[in-house]
NUVEXPA-95137 format. One record per residue (C-alpha): residue number from 1; y, z, x. Coordinates in steps of 0.05 Angstrom, whole numbers, plus 32768, in hexadecimal, padded with zeros to 4 digits. Layout:
+-----+------+------+------+
| num |    Y |    Z |    X |
+-----+------+------+------+
| NUM |    Y |    Z |    X |
...
+-----+------+------+------+
This chain:
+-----+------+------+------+
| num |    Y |    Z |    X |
+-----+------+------+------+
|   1 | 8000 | 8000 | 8000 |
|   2 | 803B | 7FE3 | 801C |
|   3 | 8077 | 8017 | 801D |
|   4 | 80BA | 8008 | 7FF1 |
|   5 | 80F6 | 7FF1 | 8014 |
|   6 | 813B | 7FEA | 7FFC |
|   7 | 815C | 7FAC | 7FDC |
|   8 | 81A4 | 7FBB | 7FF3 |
|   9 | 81B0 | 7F7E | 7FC9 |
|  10 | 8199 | 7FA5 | 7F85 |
|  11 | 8184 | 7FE1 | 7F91 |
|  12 | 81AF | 8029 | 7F7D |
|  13 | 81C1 | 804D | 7FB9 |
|  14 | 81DD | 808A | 7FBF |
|  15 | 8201 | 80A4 | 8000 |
|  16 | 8221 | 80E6 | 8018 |
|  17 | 825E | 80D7 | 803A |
|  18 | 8280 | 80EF | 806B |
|  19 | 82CC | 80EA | 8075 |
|  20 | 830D | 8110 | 806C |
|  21 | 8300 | 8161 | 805E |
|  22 | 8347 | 8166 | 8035 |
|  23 | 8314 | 813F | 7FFA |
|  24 | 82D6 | 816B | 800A |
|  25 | 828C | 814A | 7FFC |
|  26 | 828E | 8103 | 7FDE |
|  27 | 824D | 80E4 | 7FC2 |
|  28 | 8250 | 8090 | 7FB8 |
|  29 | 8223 | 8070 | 7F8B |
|  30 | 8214 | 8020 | 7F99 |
|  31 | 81F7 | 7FED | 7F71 |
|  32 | 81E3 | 7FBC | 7FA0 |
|  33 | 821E | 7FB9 | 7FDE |
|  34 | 8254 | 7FC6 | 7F9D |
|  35 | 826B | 800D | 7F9C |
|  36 | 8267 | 802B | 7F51 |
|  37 | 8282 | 806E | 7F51 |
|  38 | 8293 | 80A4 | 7F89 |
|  39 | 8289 | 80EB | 7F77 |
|  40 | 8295 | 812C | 7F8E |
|  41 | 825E | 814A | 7F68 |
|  42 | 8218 | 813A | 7F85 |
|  43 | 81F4 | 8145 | 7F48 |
|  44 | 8220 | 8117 | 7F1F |
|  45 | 821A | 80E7 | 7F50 |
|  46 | 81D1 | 80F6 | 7F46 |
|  47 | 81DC | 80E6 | 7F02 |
|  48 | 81FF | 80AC | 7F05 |
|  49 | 81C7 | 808B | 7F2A |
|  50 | 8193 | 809F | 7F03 |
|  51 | 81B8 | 807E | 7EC4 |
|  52 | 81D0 | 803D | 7EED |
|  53 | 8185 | 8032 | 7F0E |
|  54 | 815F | 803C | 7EC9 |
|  55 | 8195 | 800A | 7EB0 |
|  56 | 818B | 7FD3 | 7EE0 |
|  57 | 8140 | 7FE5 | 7EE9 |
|  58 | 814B | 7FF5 | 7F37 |
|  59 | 8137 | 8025 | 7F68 |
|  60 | 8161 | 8066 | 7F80 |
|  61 | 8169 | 8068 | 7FC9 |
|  62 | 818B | 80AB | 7FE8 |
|  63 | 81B8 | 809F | 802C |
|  64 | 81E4 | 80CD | 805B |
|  65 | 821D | 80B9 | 8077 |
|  66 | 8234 | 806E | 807E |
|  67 | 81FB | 8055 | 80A4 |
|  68 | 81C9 | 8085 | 8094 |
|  69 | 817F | 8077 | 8083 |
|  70 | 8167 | 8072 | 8045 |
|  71 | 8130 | 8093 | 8021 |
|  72 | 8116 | 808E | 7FDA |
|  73 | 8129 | 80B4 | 7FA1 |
|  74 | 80F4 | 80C5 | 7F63 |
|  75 | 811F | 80BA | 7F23 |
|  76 | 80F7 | 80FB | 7F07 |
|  77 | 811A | 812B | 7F40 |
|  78 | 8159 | 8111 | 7F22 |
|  79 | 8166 | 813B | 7EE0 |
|  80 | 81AF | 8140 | 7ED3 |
|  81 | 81A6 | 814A | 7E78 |
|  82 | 8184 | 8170 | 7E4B |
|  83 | 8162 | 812C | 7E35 |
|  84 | 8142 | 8120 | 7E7A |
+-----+------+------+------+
């Protein structure tokens, strides 16, 4: 079994930033190379993800930093409602 890799093309990525302290912790979510939304909040940028990958019917890849590596995220250790 061959093991996933990321489609930076169409895949949801989600990276912890780095960057200026004055805005504290930022959290980026990508569709693709397009940014969608950056966050403060990790676990709404959790969120966000979740909703945007089950949407486009994509993987969730978590990344640190600009250039960091990427590993997979399971859509189930995602739960960000009471519906989930």
């Amino acid at each position: 079994m061959s093991i996933p890799q990321p489609d930076f093309d169409r895949d949801v990525i989600v990276r912890h930033l780095q960057g200026d302290p004055e805005r504290g912790e930022q959290w980026a979510v990508f569709l693709g190379l397009d940014k969608r939304v950056e966050l403060s909040d990790q676990q709404g940028a959790f969120v966000f993800a979740r909703l945007l990958a089950d949407l486009q019917q994509r993987r969730i890849w978590l990344g640190h930093g600009d250039d960091g590596e990427l590993s997979p995220l399971d859509r189930g250790q995602l739960r960000g409602c009471s519906c989930c």
